[in-house]
N, C-alpha and C positions, 0 to 999 in steps of 0.2 A: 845601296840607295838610302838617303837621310830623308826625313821628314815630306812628305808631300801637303804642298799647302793649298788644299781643295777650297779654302774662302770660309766663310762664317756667313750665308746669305741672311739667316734667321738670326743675329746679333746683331747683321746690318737694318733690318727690320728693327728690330728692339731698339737699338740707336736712333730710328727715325722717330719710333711711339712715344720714346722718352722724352727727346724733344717736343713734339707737339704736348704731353703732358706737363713739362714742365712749363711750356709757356702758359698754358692754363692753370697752373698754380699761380704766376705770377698777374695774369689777369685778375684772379680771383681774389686773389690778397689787395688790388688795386681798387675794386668794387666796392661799390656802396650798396649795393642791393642784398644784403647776407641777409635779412627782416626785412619785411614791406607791413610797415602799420597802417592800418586805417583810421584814423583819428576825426576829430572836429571840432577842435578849437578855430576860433574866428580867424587869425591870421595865415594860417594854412588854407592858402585856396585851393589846392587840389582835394584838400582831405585823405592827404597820402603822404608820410615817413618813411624814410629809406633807412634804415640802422646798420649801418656797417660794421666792420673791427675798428675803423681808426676815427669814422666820425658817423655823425647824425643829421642826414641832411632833408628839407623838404621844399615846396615853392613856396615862394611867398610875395606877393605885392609890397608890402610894409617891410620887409625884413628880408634884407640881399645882402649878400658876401660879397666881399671883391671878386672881381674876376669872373664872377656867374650870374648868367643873366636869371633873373626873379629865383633865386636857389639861397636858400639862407644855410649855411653848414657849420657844424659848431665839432671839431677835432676831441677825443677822447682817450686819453692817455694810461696806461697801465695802471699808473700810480694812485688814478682816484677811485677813491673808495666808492663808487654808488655802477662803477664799472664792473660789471658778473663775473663770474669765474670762465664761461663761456667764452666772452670774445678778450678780456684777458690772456688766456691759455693760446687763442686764433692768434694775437697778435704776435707772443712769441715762436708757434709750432709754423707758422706760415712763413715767416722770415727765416726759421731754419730749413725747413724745406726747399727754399729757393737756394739759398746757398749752399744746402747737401745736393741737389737735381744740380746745381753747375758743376760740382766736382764730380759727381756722377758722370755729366756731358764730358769733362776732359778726359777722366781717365779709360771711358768708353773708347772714346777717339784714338786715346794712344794703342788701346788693345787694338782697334779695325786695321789701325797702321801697322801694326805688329804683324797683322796677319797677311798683310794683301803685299805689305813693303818688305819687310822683313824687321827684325831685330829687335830687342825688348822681351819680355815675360808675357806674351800674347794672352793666351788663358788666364793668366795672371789679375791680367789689370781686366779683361771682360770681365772675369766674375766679381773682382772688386766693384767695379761698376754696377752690374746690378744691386751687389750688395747695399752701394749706396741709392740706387733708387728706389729699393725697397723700403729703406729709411727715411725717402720723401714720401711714397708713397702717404707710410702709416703718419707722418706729420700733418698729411694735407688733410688724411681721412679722419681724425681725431677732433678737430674742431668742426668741421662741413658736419660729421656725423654728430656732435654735441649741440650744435645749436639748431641742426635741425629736430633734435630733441625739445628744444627749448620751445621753436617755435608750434609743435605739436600741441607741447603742455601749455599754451601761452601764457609763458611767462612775463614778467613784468621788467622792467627798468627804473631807477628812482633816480631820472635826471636831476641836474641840476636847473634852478630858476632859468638860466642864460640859455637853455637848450629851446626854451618854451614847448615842449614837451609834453605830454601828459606822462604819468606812474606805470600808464597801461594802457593797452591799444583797444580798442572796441573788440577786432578781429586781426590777425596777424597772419603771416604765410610766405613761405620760404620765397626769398628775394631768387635771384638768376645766377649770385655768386656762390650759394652753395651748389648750385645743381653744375656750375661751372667745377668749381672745385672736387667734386664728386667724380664728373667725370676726368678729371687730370689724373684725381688716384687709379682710378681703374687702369688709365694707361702706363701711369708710372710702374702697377704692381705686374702688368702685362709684360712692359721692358725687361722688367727685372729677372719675371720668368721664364725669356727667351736668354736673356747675358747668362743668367746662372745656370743655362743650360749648354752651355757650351761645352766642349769636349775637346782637346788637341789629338790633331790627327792622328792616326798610327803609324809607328814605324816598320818599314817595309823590310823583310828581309832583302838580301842580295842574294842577285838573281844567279845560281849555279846549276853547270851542268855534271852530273853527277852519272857515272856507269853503272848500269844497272845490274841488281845482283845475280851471279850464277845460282840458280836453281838445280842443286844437284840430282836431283828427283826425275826431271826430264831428260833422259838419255839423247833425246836430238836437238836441245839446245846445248846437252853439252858437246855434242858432236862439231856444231855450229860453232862454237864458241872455240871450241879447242882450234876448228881450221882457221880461223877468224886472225887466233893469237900469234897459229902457228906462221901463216902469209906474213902477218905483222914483222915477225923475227927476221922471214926472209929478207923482206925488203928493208930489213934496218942493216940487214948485213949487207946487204948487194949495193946501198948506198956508201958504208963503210969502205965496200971494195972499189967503189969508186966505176959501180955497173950497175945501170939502168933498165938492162931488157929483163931480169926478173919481175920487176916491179911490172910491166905492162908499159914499159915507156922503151922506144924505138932508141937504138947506139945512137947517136949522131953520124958516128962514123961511116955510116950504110944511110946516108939520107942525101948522100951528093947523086946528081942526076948528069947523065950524060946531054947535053944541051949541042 
């Protein structure tokens, strides 16, 4: 017998975690809420900042963006200098994490296929798989965990004029896109610990019937066993001879009935 393929229930678990993790890395990357400053400058009517990775957005009566109603958003780029090393680093760790978490999703997928369908390096590509969600994982958890440092220490920003902005927030505290993010790694590092746990099945020997040993020692097995051999012999000769009634099987030729 080859291979018995018993399923992988626990990678198909890990499969499903990884997806919802990743899609929560992708939300999170999309969020503007990584800081929520509380400010009070005049134009700011709520008296509340949103600071994300890619921009700085807050409301505003006087000061609207296209496309948002009373929301002014001003986009921030890798390149300028008054941008921290904080969401810098977010910006790139987070865009590779989504695209390491899709190669992650495919080559997950090919392993399940492997295993439920057949053919391919099943084990193979599961544990590749986690390998790569473990590698979103630590992408997602490296920035989430940095600038929730950041906002701890509350650090400052030195926008620019165009931001309208202040240097620094009265009081600041973690936006809903780290704790989003936070929770994606947990799932992503979960995934990974179910994929990398997988094992291919074992192989079965083939299944044989096998005579069991003479035991010289016991005199009435071997007694048993001699008569056993010797019947055996008969009836290989009496078949030879082309005669049945040794064997315990009736001639034919005595089996006609007077009718």
């Amino acid at each position: 017998m080859g291979q018995q393929p018993s399923g992988a229930p626990w990678q198909l678990v890990g499969f499903v975690l990884g997806t919802v993790g990743w899609i929560g890395a992708v939300v999170a990357m999309g969020l503007v809420q990584w800081r929520t400053w509380h400010v009070s400058p005049a134009e700011i009517d709520s008296g509340i900042a949103w600071v994300g990775i890619w921009r700085a957005c807050f409301y505003s009566n006087q000061l609207v963006s296209p496309l948002l109603r009373r929301m002014s958003c001003q986009a921030m780029g890798i390149t300028e200098d008054f941008v921290p090393w904080e969401i810098a680093a977010a910006q790139v760790l987070m865009v590779a994490a989504v695209l390491v978490g899709a190669a992650g999703k495919v080559t997950t997928a090919s392993g399940l296929k492997g295993v439920y369908v057949g053919g391919g390096q099943a084990g193979l590509a599961l544990r590749a798989g986690g390998a790569l969600h473990l590698l979103a994982s630590v992408c997602v958890a490296i920035p989430a965990g940095w600038n929730l440092s950041s906002v701890a220490s509350n650090h400052s920003i030195a926008f620019t004029p165009r931001f309208r902005l202040p240097l620094s927030p009265r009081t600041q505290e973690a936006g809903a896109a780290i704790y989003v993010a936070l929770f994606a790694s947990g799932l992503l590092l979960l995934s990974a610990v179910l994929l990398l746990g997988y094992r291919n099945p074992a192989l079965h020997a083939c299944s044989k019937v096998h005579p069991l040993p003479l035991d010289w020692s016991d005199g009435t097995s071997l007694i048993s066993r001699a008569s056993i051999l010797t019947r055996s012999s008969l009836c290989t000769d009496s078949f030879s001879g082309n005669s049945l009634s040794s064997c315990g099987v009736d001639n034919q030729a005595f089996q006609s009935e007077d009718y």
